[in-house]
VODORO-751987 format. One line per field, with one value per residue (C-alpha): residue in three letters; x, y, z. Coordinates in Angstrom, 2 decimals. Layout:
N
code: c(ALA|...) .
x: c(X|...) .
y: c(Y|...) .
z: c(Z|...) .
end
This chain:
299
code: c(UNK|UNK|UNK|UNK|UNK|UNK|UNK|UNK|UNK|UNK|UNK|UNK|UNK|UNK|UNK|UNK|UNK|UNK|UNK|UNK|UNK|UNK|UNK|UNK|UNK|UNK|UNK|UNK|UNK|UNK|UNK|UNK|UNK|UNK|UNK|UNK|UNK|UNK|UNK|UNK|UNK|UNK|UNK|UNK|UNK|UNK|UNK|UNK|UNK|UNK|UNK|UNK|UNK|UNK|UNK|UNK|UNK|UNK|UNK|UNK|UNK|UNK|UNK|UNK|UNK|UNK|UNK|UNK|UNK|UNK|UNK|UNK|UNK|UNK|UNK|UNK|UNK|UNK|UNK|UNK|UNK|UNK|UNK|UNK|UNK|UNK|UNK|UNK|UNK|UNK|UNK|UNK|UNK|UNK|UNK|UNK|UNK|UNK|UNK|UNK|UNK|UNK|UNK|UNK|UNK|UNK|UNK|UNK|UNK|UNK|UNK|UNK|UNK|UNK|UNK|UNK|UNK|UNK|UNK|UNK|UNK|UNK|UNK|UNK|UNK|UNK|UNK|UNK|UNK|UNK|UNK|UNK|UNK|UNK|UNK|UNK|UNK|UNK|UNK|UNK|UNK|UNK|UNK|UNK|UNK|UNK|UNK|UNK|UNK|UNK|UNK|UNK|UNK|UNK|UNK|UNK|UNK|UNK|UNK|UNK|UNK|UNK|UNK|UNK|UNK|UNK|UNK|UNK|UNK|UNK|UNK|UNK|UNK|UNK|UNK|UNK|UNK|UNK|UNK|UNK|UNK|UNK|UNK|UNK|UNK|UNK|UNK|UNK|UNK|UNK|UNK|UNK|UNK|UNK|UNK|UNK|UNK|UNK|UNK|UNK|UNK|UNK|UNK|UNK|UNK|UNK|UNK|UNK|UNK|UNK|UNK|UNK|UNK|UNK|UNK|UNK|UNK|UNK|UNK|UNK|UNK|UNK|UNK|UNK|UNK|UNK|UNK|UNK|UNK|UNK|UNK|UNK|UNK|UNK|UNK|UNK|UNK|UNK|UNK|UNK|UNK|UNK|UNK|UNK|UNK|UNK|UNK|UNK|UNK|UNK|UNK|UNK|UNK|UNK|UNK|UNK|UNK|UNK|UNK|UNK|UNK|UNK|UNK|UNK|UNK|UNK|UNK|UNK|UNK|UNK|UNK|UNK|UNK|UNK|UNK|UNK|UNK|UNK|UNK|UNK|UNK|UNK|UNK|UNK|UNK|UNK|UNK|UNK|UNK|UNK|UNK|UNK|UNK|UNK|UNK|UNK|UNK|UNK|UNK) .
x: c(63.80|67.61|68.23|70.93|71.79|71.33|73.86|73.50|73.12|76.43|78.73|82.56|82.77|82.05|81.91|83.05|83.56|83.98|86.71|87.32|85.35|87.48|86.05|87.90|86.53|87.40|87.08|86.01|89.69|91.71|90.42|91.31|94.51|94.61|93.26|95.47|98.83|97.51|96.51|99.87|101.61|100.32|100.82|104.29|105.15|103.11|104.91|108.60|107.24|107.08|110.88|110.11|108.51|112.04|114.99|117.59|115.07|115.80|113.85|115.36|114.37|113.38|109.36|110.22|111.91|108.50|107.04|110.45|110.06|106.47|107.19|109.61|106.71|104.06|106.32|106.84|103.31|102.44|105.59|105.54|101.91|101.82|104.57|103.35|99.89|101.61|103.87|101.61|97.80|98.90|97.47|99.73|98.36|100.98|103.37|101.86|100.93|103.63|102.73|99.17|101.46|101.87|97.95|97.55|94.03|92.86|92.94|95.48|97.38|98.60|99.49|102.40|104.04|103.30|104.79|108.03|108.19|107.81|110.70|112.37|112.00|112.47|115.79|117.21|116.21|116.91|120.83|120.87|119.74|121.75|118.94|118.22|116.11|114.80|113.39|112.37|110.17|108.28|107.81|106.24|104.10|102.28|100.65|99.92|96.77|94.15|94.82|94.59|91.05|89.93|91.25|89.09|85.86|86.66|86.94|83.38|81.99|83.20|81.67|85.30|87.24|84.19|83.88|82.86|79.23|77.90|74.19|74.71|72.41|75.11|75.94|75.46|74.20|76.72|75.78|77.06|76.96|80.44|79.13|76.24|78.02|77.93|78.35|75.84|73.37|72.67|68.91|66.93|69.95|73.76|74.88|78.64|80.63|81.34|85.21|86.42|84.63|86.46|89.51|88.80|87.85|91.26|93.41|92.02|90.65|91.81|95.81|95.67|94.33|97.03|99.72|99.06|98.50|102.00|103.93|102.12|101.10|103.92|106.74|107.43|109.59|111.92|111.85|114.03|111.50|108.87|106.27|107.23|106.99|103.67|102.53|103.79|102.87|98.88|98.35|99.71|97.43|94.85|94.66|95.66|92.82|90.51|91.38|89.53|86.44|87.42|87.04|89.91|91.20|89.25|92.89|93.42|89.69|89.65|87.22|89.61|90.37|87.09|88.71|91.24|94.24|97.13|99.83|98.60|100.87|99.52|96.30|96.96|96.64|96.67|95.64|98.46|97.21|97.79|101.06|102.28|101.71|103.05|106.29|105.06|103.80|107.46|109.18|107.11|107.40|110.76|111.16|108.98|111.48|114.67|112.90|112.32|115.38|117.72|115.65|115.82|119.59|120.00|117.48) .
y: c(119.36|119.88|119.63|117.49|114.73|110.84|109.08|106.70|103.05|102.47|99.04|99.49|96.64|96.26|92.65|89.52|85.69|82.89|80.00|77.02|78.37|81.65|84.74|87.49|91.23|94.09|97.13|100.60|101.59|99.04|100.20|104.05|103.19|100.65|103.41|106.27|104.45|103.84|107.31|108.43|106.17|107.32|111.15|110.54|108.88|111.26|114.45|112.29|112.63|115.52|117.20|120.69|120.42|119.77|121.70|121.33|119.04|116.49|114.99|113.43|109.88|107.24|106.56|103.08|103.56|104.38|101.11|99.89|103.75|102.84|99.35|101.47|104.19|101.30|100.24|103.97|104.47|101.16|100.82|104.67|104.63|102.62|102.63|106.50|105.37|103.83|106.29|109.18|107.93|104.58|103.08|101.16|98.29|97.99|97.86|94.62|93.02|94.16|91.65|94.18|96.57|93.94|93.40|96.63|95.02|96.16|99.99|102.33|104.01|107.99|109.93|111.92|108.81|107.54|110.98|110.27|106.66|107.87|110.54|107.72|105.38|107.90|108.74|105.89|105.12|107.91|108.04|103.88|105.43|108.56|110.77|114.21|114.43|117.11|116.89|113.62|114.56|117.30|114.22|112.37|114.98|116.44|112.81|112.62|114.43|111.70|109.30|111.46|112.45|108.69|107.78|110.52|109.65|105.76|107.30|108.49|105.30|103.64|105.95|107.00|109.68|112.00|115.61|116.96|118.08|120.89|122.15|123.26|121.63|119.98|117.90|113.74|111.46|109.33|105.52|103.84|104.39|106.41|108.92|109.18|110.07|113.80|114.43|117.88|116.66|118.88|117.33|114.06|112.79|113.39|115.39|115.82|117.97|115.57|116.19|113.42|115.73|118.91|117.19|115.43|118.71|120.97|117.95|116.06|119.02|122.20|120.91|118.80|121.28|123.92|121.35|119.99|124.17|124.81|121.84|122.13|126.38|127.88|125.49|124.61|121.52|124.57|124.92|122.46|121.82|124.26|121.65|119.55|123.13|123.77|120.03|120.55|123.54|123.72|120.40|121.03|123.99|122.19|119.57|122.32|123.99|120.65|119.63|122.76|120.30|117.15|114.42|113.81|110.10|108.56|108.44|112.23|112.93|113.04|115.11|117.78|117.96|117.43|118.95|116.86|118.48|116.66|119.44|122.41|125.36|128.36|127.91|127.67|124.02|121.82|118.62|115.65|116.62|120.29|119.55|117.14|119.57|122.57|121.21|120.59|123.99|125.23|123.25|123.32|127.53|126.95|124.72|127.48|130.06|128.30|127.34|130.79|132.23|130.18|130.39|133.91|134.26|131.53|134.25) .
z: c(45.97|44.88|41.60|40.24|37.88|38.48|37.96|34.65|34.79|33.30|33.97|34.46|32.12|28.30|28.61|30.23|29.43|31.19|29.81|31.97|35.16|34.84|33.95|31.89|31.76|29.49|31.80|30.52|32.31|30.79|27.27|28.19|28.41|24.87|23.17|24.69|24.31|20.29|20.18|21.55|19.28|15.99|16.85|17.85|14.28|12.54|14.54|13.47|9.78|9.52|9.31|9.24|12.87|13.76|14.10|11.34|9.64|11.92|13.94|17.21|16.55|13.50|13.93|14.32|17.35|18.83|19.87|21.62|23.43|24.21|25.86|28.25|28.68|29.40|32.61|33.61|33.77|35.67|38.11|38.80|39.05|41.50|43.53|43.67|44.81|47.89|48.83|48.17|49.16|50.63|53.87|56.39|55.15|52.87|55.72|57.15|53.50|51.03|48.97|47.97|46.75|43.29|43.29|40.68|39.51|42.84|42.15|42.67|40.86|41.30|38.01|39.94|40.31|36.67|35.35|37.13|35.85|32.58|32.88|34.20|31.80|28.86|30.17|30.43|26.83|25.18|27.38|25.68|22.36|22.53|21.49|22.44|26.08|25.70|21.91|23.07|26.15|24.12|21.59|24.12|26.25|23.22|23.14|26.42|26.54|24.57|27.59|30.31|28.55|28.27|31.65|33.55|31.31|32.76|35.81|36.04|34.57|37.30|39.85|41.65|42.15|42.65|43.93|47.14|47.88|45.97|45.50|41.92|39.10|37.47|40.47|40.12|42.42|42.21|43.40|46.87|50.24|50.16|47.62|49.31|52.63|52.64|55.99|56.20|53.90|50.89|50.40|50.78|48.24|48.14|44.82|44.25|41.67|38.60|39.08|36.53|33.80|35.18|34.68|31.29|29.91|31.21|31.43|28.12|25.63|26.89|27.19|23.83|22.13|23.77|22.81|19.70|18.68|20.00|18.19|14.38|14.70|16.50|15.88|19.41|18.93|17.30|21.04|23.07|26.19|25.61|25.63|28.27|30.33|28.77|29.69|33.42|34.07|32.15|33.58|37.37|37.41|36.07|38.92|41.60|40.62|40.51|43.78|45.32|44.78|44.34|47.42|48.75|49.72|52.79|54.61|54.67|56.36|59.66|62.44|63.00|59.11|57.14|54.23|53.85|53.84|53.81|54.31|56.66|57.96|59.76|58.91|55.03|53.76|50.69|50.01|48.49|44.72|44.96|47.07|44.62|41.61|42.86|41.79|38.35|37.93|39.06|37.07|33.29|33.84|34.13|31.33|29.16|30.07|29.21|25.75|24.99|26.34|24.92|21.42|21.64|22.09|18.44|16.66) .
end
């Protein structure tokens, strides 16, 4: 029999009450991103604390400043989230019922798009606050990393976002009759790579770790933009790579295109994650090498 890993009994909510004949849930998911966003908070004041991390002894913004910045960042992440969910892995259902594209408690959001919101939405406060960008972003993406770890541990509580089939003994059975859908069945049961633990362990441990080494051991925010390369370009290869065994959305699999490749050219293809951060990966190395070069030529 095929060895692999059943999945646990485990609820995607903590706990629910009922006031008035309505009932209210805290969500595993919901909490992930509480705790992230307070996470992120206190190791952006504690990095503003700390002068010497800064160039000139200055850092680029008062730590108070921080909770009117997050309140802009919270709207990045759910506007851009989800308006990037529909644009990038939406259905033409949204066509016909615009109205879904508002219903966010439904599912749906794409972190592509809730990077961009949050670029967006740091701009424009930093341009109304007239404080450095760049310091700013690297402010903001070392803290990035404790939410993207809860997010993808919520993400396997609630049984989504799971892998393609794989025969190796770390594989989960993952519950419902989607998971369980393998097309060439591996075995009496359908096993599938645990990809929300890939990604909380390169996109959670492995990049907060690399970050929060760079900022306090090697004096990156010395660096205008160093980190915000480092966050682009360690997390877009991160997913690229991740995507190599992680399902695809139901949309992009069709009978001619099992793998689900959403952009195909000569027989080479990719699928909408790896497409999307190929960009990011351009972009963060060249980020890194403006850092360095322009640090180099102020040595």
């Amino acid at each position: 029999m095929q060895a692999m890993i059943q999945f646990p009994d485990l609820s995607p909510e903590i706990f629910s009450i009922s006031i008035g004949g309505m009932e209210f849930a805290l969500r595993w998911y919901a909490l992930a991103y509480i705790v992230g966003i307070v996470i992120a908070w206190r190791l952006a004041v504690a990095a503003l604390k700390r002068p010497a991390l800064w160039p000139n002894q200055t850092p680029p913004m008062r730590p108070e400043q921080v909770e009117d910045l997050l309140t802009w960042i919270v709207l990045g992440v759910i506007l851009g989230g989800r308006l990037g969910y529909v644009l990038f892995y939406g259905s033409g259902s949204y066509l016909t019922d615009p109205l879904e594209i508002l219903r966010v408690w439904e599912g749906g959001m794409a972190f592509h798009g809730g990077f961009v919101g949050v670029i967006v939405a740091c701009w424009i406060y930093a341009s109304r606050n007239n404080i450095p960008k760049l310091a700013m972003a690297d402010l903001v993406a070392h803290t990035v990393a404790p939410g993207l770890l809860l997010g993808r541990l919520a993400n396997f509580v609630n049984a989504e976002l799971w892998g393609r089939p794989t025969d190796l003994p770390w594989g989960v059975a993952f519950p419902g009759s989607a998971a369980q859908d393998c097309g060439q069945a591996l075995g009496e049961f359908c096993s599938r790579h645990p990809s929300q633990l890939y990604e909380a362990l390169m996109e959670g441990l492995v990049l907060g770790a690399l970050l929060l080494w760079l900022a306090y051991r090697r004096g990156a925010f010395h660096k205008p933009g160093l980190i915000l390369g480092a966050f682009m370009a360690t997390y877009g290869a991160a997913r690229f790579l991740v995507e190599f065994v992680r399902q695809p959305d139901t949309q992009f699999i069709t009978p001619g295109n099992p793998l689900g490749l959403a952009w195909q050219i000569d027989g080479f293809g990719l699928t909408q994650g790896q497409a999307l951060s190929l960009p990011m990966i351009i972009l963060g190395l060249i980020f890194i090498q403006r850092a360095l070069s322009k640090s180099e030529r102020l040595a």
